[in-house]
N, C-alpha and C positions, 0 to 999 in steps of 0.2 A: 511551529506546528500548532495548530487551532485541537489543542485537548479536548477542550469543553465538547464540540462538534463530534468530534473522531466517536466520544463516551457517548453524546447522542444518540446519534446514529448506531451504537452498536449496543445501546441498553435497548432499543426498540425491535423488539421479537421478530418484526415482518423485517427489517433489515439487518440483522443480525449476521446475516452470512453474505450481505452485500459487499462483491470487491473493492478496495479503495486505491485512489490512487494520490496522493501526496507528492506535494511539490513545495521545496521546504530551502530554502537559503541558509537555514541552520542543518545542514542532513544528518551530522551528529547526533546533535541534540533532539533530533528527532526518532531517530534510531533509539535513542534510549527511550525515551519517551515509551515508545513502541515495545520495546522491550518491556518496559516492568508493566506493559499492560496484556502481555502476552495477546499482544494483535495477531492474528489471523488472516488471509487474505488481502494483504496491503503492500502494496510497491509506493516507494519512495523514490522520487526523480528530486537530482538536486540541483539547484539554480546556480550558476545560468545555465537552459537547456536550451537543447536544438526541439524543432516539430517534430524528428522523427524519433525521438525519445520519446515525448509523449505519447507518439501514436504507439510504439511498441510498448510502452505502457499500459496503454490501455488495452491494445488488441490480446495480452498477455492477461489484463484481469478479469477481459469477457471468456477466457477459454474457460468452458464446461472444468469443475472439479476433477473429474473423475482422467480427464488428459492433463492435469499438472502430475508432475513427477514423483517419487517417492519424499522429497520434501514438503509435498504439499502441506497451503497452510500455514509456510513461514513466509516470512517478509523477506521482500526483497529488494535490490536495490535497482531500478530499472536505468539509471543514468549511466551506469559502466558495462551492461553489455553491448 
């Protein structure tokens, strides 16, 4: 997982609540990662994927806040559902 990026993007006030979606051959290590940064809005697909991972990846990080679930706001992991 590209840190340096992820902390970019999320120290920058106008993208701060922008969904992400990570695609990561380490999904572990990425997961942790993710963890001690108390990420936010981030699915994690992990390699190798199929297209229809990604797409339900992403179609899952454009959905409106307010229709994710009572977990809203944690990561999650989009290659095992």
């Amino acid at each position: 997982m590209s840190a340096s990026l992820f902390d970019i993007v999320r120290t920058r006030v106008e993208l701060a609540n922008l969904p992400v979606v990570i695609i990561s051959d380490t999904p572990g290590a990425a997961d942790e990662e993710l963890r001690l940064r108390n990420a936010r809005r981030v699915l994690l697909v992990p390699r190798p994927f199929t297209g229809s991972q990604v797409a339900r990846a992403l179609a899952e990080a454009l959905e409106p806040e307010e229709a994710e679930s009572s977990d809203s706001g944690k990561r999650r992991d989009a290659g095992t559902q």
